[in-house]
C-alpha positions in Angstrom: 78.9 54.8 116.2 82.3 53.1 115.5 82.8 51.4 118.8 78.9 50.2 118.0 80.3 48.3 115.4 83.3 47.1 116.3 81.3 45.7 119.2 79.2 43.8 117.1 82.1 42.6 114.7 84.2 41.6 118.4 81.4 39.3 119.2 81.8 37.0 115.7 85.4 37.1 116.2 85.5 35.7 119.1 82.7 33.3 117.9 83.1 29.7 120.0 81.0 26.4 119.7 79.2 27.8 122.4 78.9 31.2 120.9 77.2 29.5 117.9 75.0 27.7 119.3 73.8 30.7 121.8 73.5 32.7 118.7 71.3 30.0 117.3 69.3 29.8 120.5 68.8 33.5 120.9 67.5 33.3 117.2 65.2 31.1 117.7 63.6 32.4 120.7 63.4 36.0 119.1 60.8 34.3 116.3 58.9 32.7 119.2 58.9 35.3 121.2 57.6 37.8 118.2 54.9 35.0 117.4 53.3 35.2 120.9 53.9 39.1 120.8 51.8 39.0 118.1 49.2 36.9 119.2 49.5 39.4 122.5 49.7 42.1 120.3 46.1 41.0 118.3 44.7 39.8 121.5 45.0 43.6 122.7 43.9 44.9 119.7 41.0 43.4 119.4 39.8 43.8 123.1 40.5 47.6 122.4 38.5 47.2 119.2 35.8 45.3 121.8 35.9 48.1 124.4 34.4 52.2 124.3 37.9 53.5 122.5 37.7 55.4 119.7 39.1 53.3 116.2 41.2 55.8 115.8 42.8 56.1 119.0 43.1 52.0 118.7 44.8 52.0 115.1 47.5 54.6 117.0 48.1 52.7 120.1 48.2 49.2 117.6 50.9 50.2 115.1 52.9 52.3 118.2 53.0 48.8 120.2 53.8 47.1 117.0 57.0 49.8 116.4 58.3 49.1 120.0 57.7 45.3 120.4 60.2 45.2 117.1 62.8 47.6 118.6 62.6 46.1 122.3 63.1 42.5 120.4 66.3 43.5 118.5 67.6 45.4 121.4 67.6 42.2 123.2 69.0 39.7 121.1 72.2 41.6 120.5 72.7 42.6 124.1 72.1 38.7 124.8 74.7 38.1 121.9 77.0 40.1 124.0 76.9 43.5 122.4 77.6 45.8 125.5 74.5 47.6 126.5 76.4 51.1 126.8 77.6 50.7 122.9 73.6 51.9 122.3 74.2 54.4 124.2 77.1 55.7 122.4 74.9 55.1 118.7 71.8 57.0 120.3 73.9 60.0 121.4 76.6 60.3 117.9 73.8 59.4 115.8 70.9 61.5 117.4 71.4 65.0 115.3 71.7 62.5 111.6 68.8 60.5 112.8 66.4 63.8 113.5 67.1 65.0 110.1 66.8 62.1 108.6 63.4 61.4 110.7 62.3 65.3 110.1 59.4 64.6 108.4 58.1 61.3 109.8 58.6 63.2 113.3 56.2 65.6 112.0 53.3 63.3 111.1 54.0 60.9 114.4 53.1 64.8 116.0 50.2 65.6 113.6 48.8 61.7 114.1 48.7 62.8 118.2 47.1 66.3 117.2 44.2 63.9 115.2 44.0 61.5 118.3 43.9 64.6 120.8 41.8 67.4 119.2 40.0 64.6 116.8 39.1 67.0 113.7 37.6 63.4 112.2 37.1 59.9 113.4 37.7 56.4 111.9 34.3 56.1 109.8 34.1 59.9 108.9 33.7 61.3 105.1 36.6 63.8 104.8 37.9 66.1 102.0 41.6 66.6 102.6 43.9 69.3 101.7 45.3 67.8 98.3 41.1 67.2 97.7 40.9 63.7 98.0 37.8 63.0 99.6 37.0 59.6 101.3 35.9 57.6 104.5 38.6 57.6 106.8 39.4 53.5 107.4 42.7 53.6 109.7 44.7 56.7 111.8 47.9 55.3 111.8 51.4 56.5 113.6 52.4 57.9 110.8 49.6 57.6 108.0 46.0 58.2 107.7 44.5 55.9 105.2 40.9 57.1 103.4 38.9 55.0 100.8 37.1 56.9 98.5 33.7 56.6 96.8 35.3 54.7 93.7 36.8 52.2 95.9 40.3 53.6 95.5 42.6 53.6 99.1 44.0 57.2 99.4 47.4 57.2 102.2 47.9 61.0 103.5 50.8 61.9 106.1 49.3 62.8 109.0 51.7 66.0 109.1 49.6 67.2 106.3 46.3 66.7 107.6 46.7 68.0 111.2 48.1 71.1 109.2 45.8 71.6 106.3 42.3 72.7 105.9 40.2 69.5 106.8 36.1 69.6 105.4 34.6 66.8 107.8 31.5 65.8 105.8 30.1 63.5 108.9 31.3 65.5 111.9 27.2 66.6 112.1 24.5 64.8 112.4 22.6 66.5 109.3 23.4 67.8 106.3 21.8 70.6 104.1 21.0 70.0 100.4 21.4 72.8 97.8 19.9 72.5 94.5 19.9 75.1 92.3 17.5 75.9 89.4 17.4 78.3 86.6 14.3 79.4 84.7 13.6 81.9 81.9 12.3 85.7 83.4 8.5 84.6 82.2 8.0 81.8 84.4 6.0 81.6 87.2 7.9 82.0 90.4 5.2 80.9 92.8 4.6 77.9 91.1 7.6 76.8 90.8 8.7 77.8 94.9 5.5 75.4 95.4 6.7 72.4 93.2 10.4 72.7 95.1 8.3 72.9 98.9 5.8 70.4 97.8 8.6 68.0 96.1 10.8 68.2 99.3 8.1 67.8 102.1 7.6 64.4 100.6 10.7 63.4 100.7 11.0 60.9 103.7 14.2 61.1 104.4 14.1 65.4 104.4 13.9 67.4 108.0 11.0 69.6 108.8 13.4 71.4 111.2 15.6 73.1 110.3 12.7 74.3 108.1 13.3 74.4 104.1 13.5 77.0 102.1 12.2 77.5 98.1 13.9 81.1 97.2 14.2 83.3 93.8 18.1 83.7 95.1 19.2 85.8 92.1 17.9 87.5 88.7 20.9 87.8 85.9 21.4 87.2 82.1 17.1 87.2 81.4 17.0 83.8 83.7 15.7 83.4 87.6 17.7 81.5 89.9 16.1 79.5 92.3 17.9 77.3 95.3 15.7 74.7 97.2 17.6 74.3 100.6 16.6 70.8 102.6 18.3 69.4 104.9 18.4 65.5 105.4 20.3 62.9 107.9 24.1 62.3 107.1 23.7 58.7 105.8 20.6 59.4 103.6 22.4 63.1 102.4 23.3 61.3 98.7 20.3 59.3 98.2 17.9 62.4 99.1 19.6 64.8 96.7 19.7 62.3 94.1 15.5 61.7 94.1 15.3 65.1 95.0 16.8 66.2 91.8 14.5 63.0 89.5 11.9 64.5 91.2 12.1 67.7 90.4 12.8 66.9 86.6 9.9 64.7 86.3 7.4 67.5 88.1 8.5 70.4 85.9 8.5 68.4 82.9 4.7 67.3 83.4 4.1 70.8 84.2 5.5 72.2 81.2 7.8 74.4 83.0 11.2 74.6 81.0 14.6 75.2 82.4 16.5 78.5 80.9 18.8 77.4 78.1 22.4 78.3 79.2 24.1 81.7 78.8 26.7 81.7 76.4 28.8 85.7 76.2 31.2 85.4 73.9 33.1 89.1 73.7 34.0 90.7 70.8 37.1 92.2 69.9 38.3 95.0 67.7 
């Protein structure tokens, strides 16, 4: 790593006229060349975008180029300034083992952002609940980073290390999505008119599936009330708005039925 240095410091030393002005030069045609490797670098990005690709494998591929265009470009204008190509040699091999450590953990998320790309456990657009529980559409699968917005418009930056190792709930992986709504009712009510309300109130639904078929069920009996769970299910992008009219629905049927919900259960425990 010294004779890295010391090449670079021999260089302005021995600094000429000449070696000014080639120094000027070579800066000057590194910013044009990074302009046009940017327009380049757009120009593919957006023809990737254009083409079949998934967004996520494009994001990848995007910031990866972006990484190496920088690199290559430095590289160059210091062996053009008359660094000797063999002192990067020397500074890969002395400073490999300090830069792994260093590099530990983003070498882990570059391998868990290849895991996503490869085995694709969720795509640019999905509805994700990640390990920590942050839940959000997925809007870029970086190198490094995954980036997620969430429902309150909040931008949410995991390391992909962590996702590709974690416990991933991919809400839009499927096609359709099954509603649950639970109801609890006192032990007098009457259970076969309240299974028809819940059938009657989700067949006309229009955004509710026929098949798989629903089901209206007295799922449990504890603490003098009856459970009942109405089970639907409903396309991914109309899952929310169903269950919310689903659930005004409901409330406004009961209500002009006179059918009242069981007050909660409260146990408080006595002791001596």
């Amino acid at each position: 790593m010294d004779n890295f240095f010391q090449s670079i410091i021999k260089v302005f030393q021995e600094a000429t006229a000449d070696t000014i002005l080639n120094i000027a030069g070579t800066v000057i045609l590194y910013f044009l060349i990074w302009q046009l490797s940017k327009k380049l670098l757009g120009f593919a990005r957006n023809s990737l975008s254009r083409s079949k690709i998934d967004k996520g494998v494009v994001s990848f591929i995007s910031s990866f180029l972006s990484i190496a265009v920088k690199i290559i470009l430095i590289v160059s204008v210091l062996i053009k300034l008359g660094v000797p190509s063999t002192s990067f040699v020397t500074l890969l091999g002395s400073a490999g083992i300090a830069i792994g450590l260093a590099l530990q953990g983003s070498l882990s998320n570059l391998a868990g952002g290849l895991m996503i790309l490869v085995y694709q456990p969720f795509k640019v657009g999905h509805f994700i609940k990640s390990p920590d529980a942050d839940s959000g559409t997925v809007t870029e699968i970086g190198i490094f980073y995954t980036k997620l917005l969430t429902p309150d418009n909040r931008v949410v930056v995991l390391p992909n290390g962590t996702l590709s190792n974690g416990n991933i709930i991919n809400m839009s992986a499927m096609p359709i999505r099954r509603i649950d709504i639970p109801l609890t009712f006192p032990l007098n009510a009457d259970v076969e008119k309240i299974k028809s309300i819940l059938v009657n109130v989700a067949k006309s639904h229009p955004d509710t599936l026929e098949d798989p078929p629903l089901e209206a069920r007295l799922s449990q009996i504890a603490d003098g009330t009856m459970q009942f769970t109405l089970r639907v299910f409903a396309p991914q992008s109309k899952w929310w708005n169903a269950k919310h009219d689903l659930n005004e629905t409901l409330m406004a049927e009961f209500r002009k039925e006179n059918i009242a919900f069981a007050a909660p259960q409260i146990h408080i425990s006595s002791e001596k």
